[in-house]
Structure formats: C-alpha cells, structure tokens
N, C-alpha and C positions, 0 to 999 in steps of 0.2 A: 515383173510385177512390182509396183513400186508398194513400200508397206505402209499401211496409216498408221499413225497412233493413236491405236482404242485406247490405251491407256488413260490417253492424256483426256480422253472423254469422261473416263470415270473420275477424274482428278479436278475439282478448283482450287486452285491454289489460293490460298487470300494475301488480298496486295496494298502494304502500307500506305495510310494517306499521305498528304504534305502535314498536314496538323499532327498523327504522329510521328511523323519526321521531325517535325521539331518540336513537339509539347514530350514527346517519349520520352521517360528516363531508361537509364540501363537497363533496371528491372526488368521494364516492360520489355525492351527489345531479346534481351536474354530470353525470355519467358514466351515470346512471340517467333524465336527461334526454335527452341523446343516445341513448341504448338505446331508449327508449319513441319517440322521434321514427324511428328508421332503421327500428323495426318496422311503426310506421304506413306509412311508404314501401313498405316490402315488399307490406304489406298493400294500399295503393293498387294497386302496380303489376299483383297476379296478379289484382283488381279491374279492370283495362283491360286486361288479356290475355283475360277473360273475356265484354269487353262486344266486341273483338271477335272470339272464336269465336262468341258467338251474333249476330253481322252476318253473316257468312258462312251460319250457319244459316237467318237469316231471309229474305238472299235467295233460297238452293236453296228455301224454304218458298211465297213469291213465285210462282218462276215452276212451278212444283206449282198453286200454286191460281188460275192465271190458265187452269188448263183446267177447275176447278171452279167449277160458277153455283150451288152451293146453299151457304146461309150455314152449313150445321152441317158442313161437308164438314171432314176431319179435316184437313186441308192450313192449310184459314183459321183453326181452331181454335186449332190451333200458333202460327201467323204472331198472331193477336193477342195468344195468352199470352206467347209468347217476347220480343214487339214490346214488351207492359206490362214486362215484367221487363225488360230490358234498356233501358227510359226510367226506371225508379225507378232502378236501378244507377247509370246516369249522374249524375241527378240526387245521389244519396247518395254518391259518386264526388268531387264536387264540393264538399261541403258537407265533406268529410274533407279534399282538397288545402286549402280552406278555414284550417281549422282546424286546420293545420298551424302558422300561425303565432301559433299560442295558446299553445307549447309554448315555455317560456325558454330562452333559452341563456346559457353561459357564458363563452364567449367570442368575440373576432373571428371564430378558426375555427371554429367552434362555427357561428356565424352565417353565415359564409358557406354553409358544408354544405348548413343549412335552406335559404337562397335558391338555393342553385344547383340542388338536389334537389328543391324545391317547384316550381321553374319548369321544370326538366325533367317534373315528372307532369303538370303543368300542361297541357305542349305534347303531351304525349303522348292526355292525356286530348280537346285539343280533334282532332289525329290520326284516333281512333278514334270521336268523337262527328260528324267529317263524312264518316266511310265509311258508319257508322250512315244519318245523314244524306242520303249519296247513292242508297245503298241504297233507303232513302224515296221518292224521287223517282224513281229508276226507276222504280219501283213504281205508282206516280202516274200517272207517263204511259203505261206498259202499260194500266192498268186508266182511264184516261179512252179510250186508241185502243179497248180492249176494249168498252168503255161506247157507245161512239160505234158502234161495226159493228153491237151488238147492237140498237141504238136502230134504224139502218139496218132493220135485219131486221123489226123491229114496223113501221114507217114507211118503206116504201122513197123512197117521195116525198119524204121532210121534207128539207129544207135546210140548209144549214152550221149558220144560227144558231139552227133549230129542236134540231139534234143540239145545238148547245151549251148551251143553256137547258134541254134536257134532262139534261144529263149533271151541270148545277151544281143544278139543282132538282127533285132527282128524288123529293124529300118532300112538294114542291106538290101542293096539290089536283086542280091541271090534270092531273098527273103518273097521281096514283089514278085519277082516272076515268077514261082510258084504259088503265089497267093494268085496273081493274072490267071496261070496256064491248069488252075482248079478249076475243073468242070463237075466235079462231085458237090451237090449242094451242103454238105453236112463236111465235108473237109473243107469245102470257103469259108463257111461260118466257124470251123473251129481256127483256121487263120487268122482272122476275121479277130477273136477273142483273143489269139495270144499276142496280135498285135497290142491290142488295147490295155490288153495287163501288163503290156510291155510300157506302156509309157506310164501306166500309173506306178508300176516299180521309180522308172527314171524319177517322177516326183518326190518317190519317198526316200531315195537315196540323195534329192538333193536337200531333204528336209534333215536326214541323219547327218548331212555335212554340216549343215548351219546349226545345228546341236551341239557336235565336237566343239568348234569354237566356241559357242557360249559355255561348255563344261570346262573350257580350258580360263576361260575368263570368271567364271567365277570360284573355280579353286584357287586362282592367284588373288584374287581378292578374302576370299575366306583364308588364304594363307597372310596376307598382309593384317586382315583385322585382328587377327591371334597374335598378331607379333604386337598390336598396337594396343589391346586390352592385357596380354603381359607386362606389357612398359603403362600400363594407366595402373593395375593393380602394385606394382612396384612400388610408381610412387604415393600410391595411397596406403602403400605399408609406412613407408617410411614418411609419410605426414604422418600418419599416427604414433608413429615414433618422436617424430619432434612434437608434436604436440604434447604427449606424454611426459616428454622431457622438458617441455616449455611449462605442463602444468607444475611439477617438481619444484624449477628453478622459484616458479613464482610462489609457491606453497613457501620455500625457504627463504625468498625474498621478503613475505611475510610477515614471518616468524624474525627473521633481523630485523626487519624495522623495526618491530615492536618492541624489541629488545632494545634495540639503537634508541629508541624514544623512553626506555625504561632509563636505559645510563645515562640519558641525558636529563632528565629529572635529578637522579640521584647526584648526579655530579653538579649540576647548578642550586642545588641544595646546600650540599657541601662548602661550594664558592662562596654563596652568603652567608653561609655558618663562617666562614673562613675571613670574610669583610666584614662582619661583625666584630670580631672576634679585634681583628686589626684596629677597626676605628675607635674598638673600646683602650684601644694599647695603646693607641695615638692620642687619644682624649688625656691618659692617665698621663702621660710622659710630658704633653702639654701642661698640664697641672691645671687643667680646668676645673675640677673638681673638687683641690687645696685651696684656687683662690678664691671660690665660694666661701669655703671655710672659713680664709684667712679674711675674708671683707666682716665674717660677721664676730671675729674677735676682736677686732678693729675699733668696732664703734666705743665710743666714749663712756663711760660709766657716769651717770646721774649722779650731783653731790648729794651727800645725805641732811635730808629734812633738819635742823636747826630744833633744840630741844624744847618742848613746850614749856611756858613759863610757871612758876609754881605758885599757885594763888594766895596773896595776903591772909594772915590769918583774923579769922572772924573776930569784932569784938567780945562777940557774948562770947566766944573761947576763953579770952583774956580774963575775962570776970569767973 
C-alpha cells in the first residue's frame, strides 16, 4: 500500500516571493523562519489530536466487529480504512517532527523554542502512537480468544496446541483441507471467521511493527534534543554571565572616565596656574616692568618759571 501524505494536506506552507528575496532584511527573514517553524508545530499538533480521535474510533470499530465473521462486514471495512489512515498519518507525523530541524534559526532563543517544541510533539506523538498501539493489541487478543472458541467449535476435541497452530496458521494447507472437507454448516462458518480474524491479526501486527520503529526514532531524537537544549541553556547561562560581567566592567569603565576627565581638569588647571606663574617669572627677570619704571624717571625735568618782576613803585607812594 503505498502511504499519502494527509499531513501535507493539512499543511501550506507559505513561499518567499523574489521581491522578499531581495527587499527582505535579516529581520524579516529571522522572523519569517520562526513563522514557518510555529506553523509546522501547529500543523503537527491538530496532526496528533487527529490520530487520536481516530484511535478512539478504531477501538468502538474493534469491538463492533469482533461480533462480525464475515470479511466484507461494514464494521471491518472501517476498522482497516481507518486503521491504514491512521498508520500513514503517523508515519508522515514523524517524518514532519523530523524535519523540523531543517528549519534555521536565528538565534539562542530561537533555538531553544525549536528544541523545546520539537521534543514536546515529539513526546506527544509517541503518547498517542502507543494508545494507537494498545488499542492494536487489544484487538489481537480479543480476535486470537475469538479465533481460539471458534476453532473450538469446528474441532471440539482439538487441544491447546492444536487451537494454537491453528490460530497462527490458518493459511496452511493443513488449515484448507479442513475448511474444504467441513460438511457441517456452523463448523464452515466458524472456519470461515477464524480464517478472517486471522489476517486481520496479520494487519495489526504489521501495524505494531511500523510502531517499534517510529518508537525507536523518535526516543533518539527526543534523546538528541535534551542534549541540544542542555548545551542551548548552558550557554545562555553563561551569556548571562558575561553579560553581567560586561555590565560591571562598563559600570567601572564609567566611573574611570569620569574620574579620568576629573584629573584632567584639575591637572590642566594646575598647568596654567604653573604658566602663569613662569611667564610672570620670565616677564620679571626680563625687566619688563623696571623699564617701564626706568623710561618714566628718565624724562627731563621742566626748568623752573623765571621770577615775576617786581612792580615800580607808584608815585602817589612817593609823596
């Protein structure tokens, strides 16, 4: 039977144009990776809400047709459509949690999301692949006790291990020629039914095989993602470590400069208090400021005004 992919029916995937191919920044492509990755999940999950409402179906389907001996009966009918559909689902279930990690990320968190999210469908999928699974084997053993009474019925004499080698080889030739050489009409017909439960057994042990392997595939992958969200959370300890250590340095980085720009004030303070201080020393030792002095002792003294003359004396004095 070849399998479809129902999945890929519940799935569209959305498909970058050319213009975001080249108008897209990073951003957007990061953020359009995580988009396409959360949808697949969705898509998984209503994917295993589905495989089991039809487990629940296919058991009520089960014990329906464990009162039915003929192979066309509508009950079996069911029970092996629903049974194929629901082993392809699983199957294409798996190959999608799969191929989850094909999808990039951008970053730690980014990365973690994917493991923590693929190992949760992961678990869920193997969950509902061993209700599946138990369901099966009910089933198995209903329809071997059922195999076994009816065998009774055609052979009341036959013995444990004739009932058992009947019930395992009910395609043997030994098997036909007593189903042929039955002239009792209620021992044909219960041949007749163990044949029938016979191959729906064969079905459901070939369905519990294709089980195994996906149990074994996805424990190694739920074992791979545990390893890879202990080495994501690792280093997201220790970025927070260096980050913490990075905030520190630069808190201290800071605080020196500010300090650095303090003494550098005070010290080119100093400097011109210091060049002052020199050019006043240098002025003084030049004598710039004696020969000021000295030009203005220099100048010439004005000679002194010439005595005023002393007025004749009047005549009416004389008289």
């Amino acid at each position: 039977m070849v399998s479809v992919d129902r999945l890929a029916s519940l799935q569209s995937k959305p498909q970058a144009t050319a213009n975001d191919m080249e108008m897209g920044s990073v951003h957007t492509l990061n953020s359009s990776s995580l988009d396409q990755f959360l949808h697949q999940a969705e898509t998984i999950q209503r994917a295993i809400s589905r495989i089991s409402r039809n487990t629940g179906e296919i058991r009520t389907l089960h014990q329906k047709a464990l009162f039915e001996t003929s192979a066309q009966s509508v009950s079996m009918q069911q029970v092996d459509r629903l049974t194929d559909d629901t082993s392809d689902l699983i199957q294409d279930t798996r190959q999608q949690i799969k191929s989850l990690s094909s999808i990039p990320v951008s970053s730690s968190t980014d990365a973690q999301v994917h493991s923590t999210q693929q190992k949760s469908l992961a678990s869920k999928l193997m969950t509902a692949a061993r209700e599946f699974q138990a369901v099966q084997q009910d089933a198995q053993q209903a329809y071997r006790g059922q195999m076994a009474r009816q065998y009774q019925i055609a052979h009341p004499g036959a013995t444990p291990a004739q009932i058992d080698n009947a019930v395992e080889n009910t395609n043997g030739q030994i098997f036909q020629q007593e189903l042929l050489a039955s002239r009792v009409g209620e021992q044909r017909h219960a041949l007749h039914a163990v044949q029938t439960r016979h191959e729906e057994l064969v079905k459901i042990e070939r369905s519990i095989g294709e089980l195994f392997t996906l149990f074994q595939d996805m424990q190694a992958l739920l074992d791979t993602q545990q390893v890879q969200i202990d080495t994501i959370e690792q280093h997201v300890e220790t970025t927070d470590v260096h980050v913490q250590q990075g905030s520190q340095q630069m808190t201290k980085a800071i605080r020196s400069a500010k300090s650095s720009r303090k003494l550098k004030w005070i010290l080119t303070c100093i400097v011109a208090v210091i060049l002052i201080i020199l050019l006043v020393v240098l002025l003084l030792k030049l004598g710039v400021f004696e020969s000021k002095g000295n030009d203005t002792a220099a100048q010439p003294t004005p000679p002194p005004l010439p005595p005023a003359p002393t007025p004749a004396p009047s005549p009416l004095a004389k008289r």
